[in-house]
N, C-alpha and C positions, 0 to 999 in steps of 0.2 A: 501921558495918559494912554493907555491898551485901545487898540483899535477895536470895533467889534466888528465881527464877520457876522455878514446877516444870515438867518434862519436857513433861509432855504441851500446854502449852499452846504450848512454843515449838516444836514437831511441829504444832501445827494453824496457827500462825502461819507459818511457813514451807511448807505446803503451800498455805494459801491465796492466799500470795504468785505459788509455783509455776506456780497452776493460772491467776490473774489474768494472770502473764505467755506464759504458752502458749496463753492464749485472745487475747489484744491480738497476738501475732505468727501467728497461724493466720488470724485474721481482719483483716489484712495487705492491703493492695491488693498487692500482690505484687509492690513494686516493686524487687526482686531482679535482679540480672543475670539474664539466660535466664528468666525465671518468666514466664509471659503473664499478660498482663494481662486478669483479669476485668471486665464488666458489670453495672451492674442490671441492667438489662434490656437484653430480645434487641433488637438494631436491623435493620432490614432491608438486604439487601445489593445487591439485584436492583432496577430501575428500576420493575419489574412489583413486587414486595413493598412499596415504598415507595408507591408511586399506592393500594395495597390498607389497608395501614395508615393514611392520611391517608382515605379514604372511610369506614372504620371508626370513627377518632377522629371524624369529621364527622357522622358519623350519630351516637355516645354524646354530645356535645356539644350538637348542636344539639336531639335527643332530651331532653335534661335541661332545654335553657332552654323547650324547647316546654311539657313535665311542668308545672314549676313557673308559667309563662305560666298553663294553665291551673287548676291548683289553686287556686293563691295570687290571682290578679289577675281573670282571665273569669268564674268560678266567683262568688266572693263579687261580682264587680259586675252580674252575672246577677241573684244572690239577693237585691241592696237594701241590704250591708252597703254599700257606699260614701255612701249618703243622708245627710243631715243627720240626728241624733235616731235611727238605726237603731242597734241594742242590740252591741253590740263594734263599732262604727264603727272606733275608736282601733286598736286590735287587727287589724283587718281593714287595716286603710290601714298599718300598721307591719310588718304581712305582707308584703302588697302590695307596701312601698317593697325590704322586703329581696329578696323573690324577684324584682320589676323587676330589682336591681342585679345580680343572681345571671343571671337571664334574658342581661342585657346582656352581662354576663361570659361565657361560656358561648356567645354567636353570635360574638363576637369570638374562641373560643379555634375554633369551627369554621371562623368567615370564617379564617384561617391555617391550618387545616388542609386546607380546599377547594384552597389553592395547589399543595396535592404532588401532585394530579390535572390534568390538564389538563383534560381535561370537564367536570368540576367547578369546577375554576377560572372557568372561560367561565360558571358559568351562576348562580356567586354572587357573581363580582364587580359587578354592577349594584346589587346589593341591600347594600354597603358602609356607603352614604350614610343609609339606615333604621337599619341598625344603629348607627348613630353617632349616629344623633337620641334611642334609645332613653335614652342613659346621660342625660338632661335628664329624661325622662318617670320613670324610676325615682326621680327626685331627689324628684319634686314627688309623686310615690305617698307617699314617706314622710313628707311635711311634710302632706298631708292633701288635697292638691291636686289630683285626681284627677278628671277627666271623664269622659265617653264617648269623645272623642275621641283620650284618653291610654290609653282600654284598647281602641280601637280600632287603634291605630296600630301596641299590640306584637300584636293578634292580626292585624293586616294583614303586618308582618317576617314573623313566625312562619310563616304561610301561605307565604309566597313562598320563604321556607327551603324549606320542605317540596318546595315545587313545582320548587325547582331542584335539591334531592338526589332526588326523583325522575327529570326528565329527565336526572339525570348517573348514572343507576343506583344510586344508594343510598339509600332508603328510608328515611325521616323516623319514628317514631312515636314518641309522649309517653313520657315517662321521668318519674313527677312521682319526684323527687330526697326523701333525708328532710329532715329540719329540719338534723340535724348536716353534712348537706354545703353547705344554705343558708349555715350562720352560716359556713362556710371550712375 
């Protein structure tokens, strides 16, 4: 003999069904005949909007790898944690290695964003070839490898960031990033 399942459950069974599928078709890309089609996000439409948003992502961009530069890398090789026998050595240099890779990530996503201005384009494309020697100095941060010369180098890029979103009018300043945007 067939069990019967009582009323009320096959009422809530069926409305949750209900509700699951009027939520999956509402939230829809809306690709319906006639229905326009939505964005995440706003994009710009204007020659002038675009040059503005490309100066804005260049400045949070290169602001974030500037932040972390200093936190993570200048900072502790300032204070002695980089030494041999210096007390969280380990810790400091596995810092170090992640925010370098973070750093390098981060000029690279500005060096492409510098392109949608032309001013800007002009005045960080020179400073390419620095940025591209970083992703080697980030490598050897986190194996423990780390000199003067390797924390000289990202605060030498960093500066020159800085110096050519100022001369293209957009303004450089530290952004130190948290740890949850470090790790990705």
């Amino acid at each position: 003999m067939p069990r019967s399942v009582p009323l009320h459950r096959l009422l809530v069974t069926l409305l949750l069904s209900c509700t699951v599928l009027v939520g999956t078709t509402a939230c829809g890309d809306g690709g319906g005949a006639g229905a326009p089609s939505s964005s995440a996000s706003p994009s710009p439409t204007t020659s002038a909007q675009k040059q503005k948003f490309a100066k804005t992502r260049f400045v949070a961009n290169a602001g974030l790898a500037a932040g972390a530069t200093y936190q993570w890398i200048v900072k502790p090789y300032r204070a002695g944690k980089f030494k041999k026998g210096a007390d969280g050595r380990t810790f400091a240099m596995v810092k170090a290695g992640v925010a370098g890779a973070f750093a390098y990530n981060r000029l690279k996503a500005a060096a492409d964003n510098a392109k949608g201005d032309p001013l800007l384009s002009k005045a960080v494309a020179p400073l390419t070839a620095g940025i591209d020697s970083l992703k080697d100095v980030a490598a050897r941060m986190g194996k423990g490898e780390t000199g003067a010369g390797d924390v000289g180098a990202f605060e030498s890029v960093i500066d020159n960031v800085k110096e050519a979103g100022r001369s293209a009018g957009a303004e450089v300043r530290n952004k130190v990033p948290s740890t949850s945007q470090l790790g990705g």
